[in-house]
BAVEXRO-921481 format. One record per residue: y, x, z of N, C-alpha, C, O in turn; residue number from 1; residue in three letters. Coordinates in steps of 0.02 Angstrom, whole numbers. Layout:
# residues N
Y  X  Z  Y  X  Z  Y  X  Z  Y  X  Z  NUM  Ala
...
***
This chain:
# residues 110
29  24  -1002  39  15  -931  35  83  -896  -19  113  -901  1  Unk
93  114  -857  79  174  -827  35  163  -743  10  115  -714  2  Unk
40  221  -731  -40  213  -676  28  215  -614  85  238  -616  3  Unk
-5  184  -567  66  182  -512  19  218  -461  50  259  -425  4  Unk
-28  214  -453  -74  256  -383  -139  298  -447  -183  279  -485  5  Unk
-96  379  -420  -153  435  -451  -188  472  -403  -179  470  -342  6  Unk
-228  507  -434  -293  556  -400  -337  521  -360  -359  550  -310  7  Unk
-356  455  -373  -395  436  -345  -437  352  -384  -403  302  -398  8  Unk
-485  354  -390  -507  303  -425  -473  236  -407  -454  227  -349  9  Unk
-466  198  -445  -474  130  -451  -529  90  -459  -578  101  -494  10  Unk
-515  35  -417  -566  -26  -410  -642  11  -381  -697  -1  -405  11  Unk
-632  47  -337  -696  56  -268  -661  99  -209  -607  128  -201  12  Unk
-737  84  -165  -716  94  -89  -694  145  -83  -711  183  -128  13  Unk
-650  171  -36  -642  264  -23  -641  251  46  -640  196  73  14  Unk
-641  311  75  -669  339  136  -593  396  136  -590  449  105  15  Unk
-545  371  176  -483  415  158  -495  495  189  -472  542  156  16  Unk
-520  504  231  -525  580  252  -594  610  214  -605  670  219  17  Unk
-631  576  182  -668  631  126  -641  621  65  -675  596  20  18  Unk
-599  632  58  -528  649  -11  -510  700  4  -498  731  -48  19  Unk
-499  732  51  -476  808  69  -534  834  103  -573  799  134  20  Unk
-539  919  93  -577  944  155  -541  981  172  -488  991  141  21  Unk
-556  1015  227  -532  1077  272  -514  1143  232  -551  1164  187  22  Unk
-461  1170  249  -470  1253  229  -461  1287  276  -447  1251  324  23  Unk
-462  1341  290  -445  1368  338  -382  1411  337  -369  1448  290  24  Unk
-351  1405  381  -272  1437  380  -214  1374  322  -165  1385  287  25  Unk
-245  1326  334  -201  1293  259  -186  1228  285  -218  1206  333  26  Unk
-131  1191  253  -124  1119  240  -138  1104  168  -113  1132  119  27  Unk
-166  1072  170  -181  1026  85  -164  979  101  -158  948  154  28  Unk
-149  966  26  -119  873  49  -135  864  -52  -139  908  -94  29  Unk
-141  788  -57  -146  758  -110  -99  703  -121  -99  652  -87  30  Unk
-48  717  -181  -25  642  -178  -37  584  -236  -38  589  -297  31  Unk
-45  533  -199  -72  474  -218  -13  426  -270  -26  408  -328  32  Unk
53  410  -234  80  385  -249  165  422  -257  178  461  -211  33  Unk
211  415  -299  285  462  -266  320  424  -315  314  438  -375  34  Unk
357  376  -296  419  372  -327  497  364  -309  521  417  -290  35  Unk
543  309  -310  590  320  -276  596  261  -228  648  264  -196  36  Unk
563  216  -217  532  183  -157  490  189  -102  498  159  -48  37  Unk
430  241  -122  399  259  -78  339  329  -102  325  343  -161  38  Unk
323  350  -66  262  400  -72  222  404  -25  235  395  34  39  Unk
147  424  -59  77  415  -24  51  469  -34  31  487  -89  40  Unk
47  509  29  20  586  23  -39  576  71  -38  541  122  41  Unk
-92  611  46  -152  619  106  -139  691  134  -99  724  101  42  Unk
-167  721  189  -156  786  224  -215  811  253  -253  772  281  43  Unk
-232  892  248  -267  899  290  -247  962  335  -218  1002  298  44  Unk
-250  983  392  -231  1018  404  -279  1078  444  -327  1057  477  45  Unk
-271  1130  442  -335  1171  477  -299  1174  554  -238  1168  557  46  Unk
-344  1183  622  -319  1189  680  -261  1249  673  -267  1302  642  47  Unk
-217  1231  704  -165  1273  709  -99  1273  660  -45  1300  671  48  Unk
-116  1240  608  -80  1217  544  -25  1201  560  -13  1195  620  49  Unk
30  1188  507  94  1159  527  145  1133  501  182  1182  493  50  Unk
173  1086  482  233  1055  421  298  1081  491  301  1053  545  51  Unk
334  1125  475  387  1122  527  434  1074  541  446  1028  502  52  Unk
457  1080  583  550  1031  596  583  1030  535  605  1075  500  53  Unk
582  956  527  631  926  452  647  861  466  622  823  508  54  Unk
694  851  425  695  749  426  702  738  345  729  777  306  55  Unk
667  666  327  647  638  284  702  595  284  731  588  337  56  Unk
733  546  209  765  522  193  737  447  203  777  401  199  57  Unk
685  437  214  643  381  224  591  366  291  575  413  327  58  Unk
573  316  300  550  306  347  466  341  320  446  345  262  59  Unk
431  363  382  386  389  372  324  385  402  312  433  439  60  Unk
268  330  398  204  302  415  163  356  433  153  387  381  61  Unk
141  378  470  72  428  482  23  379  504  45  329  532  62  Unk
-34  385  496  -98  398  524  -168  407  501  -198  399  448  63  Unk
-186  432  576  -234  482  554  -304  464  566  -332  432  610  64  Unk
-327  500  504  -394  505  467  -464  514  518  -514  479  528  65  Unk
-438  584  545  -484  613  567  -441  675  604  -389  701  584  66  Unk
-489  695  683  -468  760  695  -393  733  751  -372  675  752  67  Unk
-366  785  787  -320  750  816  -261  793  785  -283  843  757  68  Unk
-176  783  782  -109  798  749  -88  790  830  -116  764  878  69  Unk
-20  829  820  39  820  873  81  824  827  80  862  779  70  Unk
119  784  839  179  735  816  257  735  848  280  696  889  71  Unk
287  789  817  336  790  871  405  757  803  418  767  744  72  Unk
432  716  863  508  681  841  541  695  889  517  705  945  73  Unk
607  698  875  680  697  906  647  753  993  679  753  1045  74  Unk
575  793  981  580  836  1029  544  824  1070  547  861  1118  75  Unk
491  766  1074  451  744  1104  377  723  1052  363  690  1002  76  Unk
344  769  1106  258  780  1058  223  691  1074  231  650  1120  77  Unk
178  691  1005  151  634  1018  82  651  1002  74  681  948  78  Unk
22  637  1042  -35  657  986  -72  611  964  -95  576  1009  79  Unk
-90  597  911  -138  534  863  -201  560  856  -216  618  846  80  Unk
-243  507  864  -313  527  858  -332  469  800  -291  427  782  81  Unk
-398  474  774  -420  444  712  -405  375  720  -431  341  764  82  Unk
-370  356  684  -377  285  675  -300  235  711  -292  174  719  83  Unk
-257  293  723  -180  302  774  -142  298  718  -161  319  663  84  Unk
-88  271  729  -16  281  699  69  285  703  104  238  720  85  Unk
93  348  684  147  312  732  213  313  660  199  324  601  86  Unk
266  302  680  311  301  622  371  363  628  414  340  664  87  Unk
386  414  613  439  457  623  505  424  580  503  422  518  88  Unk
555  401  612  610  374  582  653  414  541  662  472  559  89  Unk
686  386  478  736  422  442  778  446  461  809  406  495  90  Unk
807  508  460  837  546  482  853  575  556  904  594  585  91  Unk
792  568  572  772  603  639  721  670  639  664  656  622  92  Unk
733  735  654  687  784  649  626  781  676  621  766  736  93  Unk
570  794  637  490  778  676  455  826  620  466  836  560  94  Unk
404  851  670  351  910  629  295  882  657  296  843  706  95  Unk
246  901  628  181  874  618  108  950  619  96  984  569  96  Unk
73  959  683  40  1000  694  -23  1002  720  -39  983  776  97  Unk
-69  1032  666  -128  1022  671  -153  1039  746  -148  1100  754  98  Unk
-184  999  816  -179  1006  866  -292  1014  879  -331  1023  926  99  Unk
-295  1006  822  -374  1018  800  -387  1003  728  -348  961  706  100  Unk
-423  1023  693  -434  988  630  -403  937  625  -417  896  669  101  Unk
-353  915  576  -329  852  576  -319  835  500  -311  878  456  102  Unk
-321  763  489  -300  717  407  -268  683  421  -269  673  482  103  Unk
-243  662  401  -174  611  395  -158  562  337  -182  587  286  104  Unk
-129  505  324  -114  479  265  -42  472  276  -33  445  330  105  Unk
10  484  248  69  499  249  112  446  209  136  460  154  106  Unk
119  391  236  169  338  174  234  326  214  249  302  269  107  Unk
271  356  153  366  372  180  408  303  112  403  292  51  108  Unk
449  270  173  465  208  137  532  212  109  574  183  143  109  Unk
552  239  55  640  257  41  680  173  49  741  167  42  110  Unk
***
């Protein structure tokens, strides 16, 4: 049987934003899940951090962990705070910026 969800235990609780910590000057991210249906990335980002302007082939789930993100799609900022979510649509440009310490769980739906 191959493992369909890695880097992270099976069968107990997790606490999704202490899976990553902070770096400074950095985004980390961990991925959980990636295939050609979907992928599960966690994120962390240091204040000031930044995934630039792109579009994804899939629809794309954010929300966040911890810390607040600005969320910009089609050119308009959004900001999420812990426990927020919003969806950036396929093939629409949106970047994602650390607007304070921020984590994220990232599931993009091909």
């Amino acid at each position: 049987m191959s493992v369909k969800i890695k880097n992270i235990s099976q069968a107990e609780v997790h606490v999704l934003k202490e899976q990553l910590s902070y770096q400074e000057d950095q985004v980390i991210s961990k991925t959980l899940a990636q295939n050609k249906a979907v992928s599960i990335t966690l994120f962390s980002f240091a204040k000031g951090e930044e995934i630039s302007t792109h579009e994804s082939g899939g629809d794309a789930f954010v929300t966040c962990l911890d810390g607040v993100g600005k969320i910009t799609i089609d050119g308009v900022d959004y900001l999420l705070h812990e426990g927020e979510s919003i969806i950036m649509p396929a093939g629409h440009p949106h970047a994602v910026f650390g607007e304070e310490a921020f984590k994220m769980m990232l599931v993009v739906v091909f």
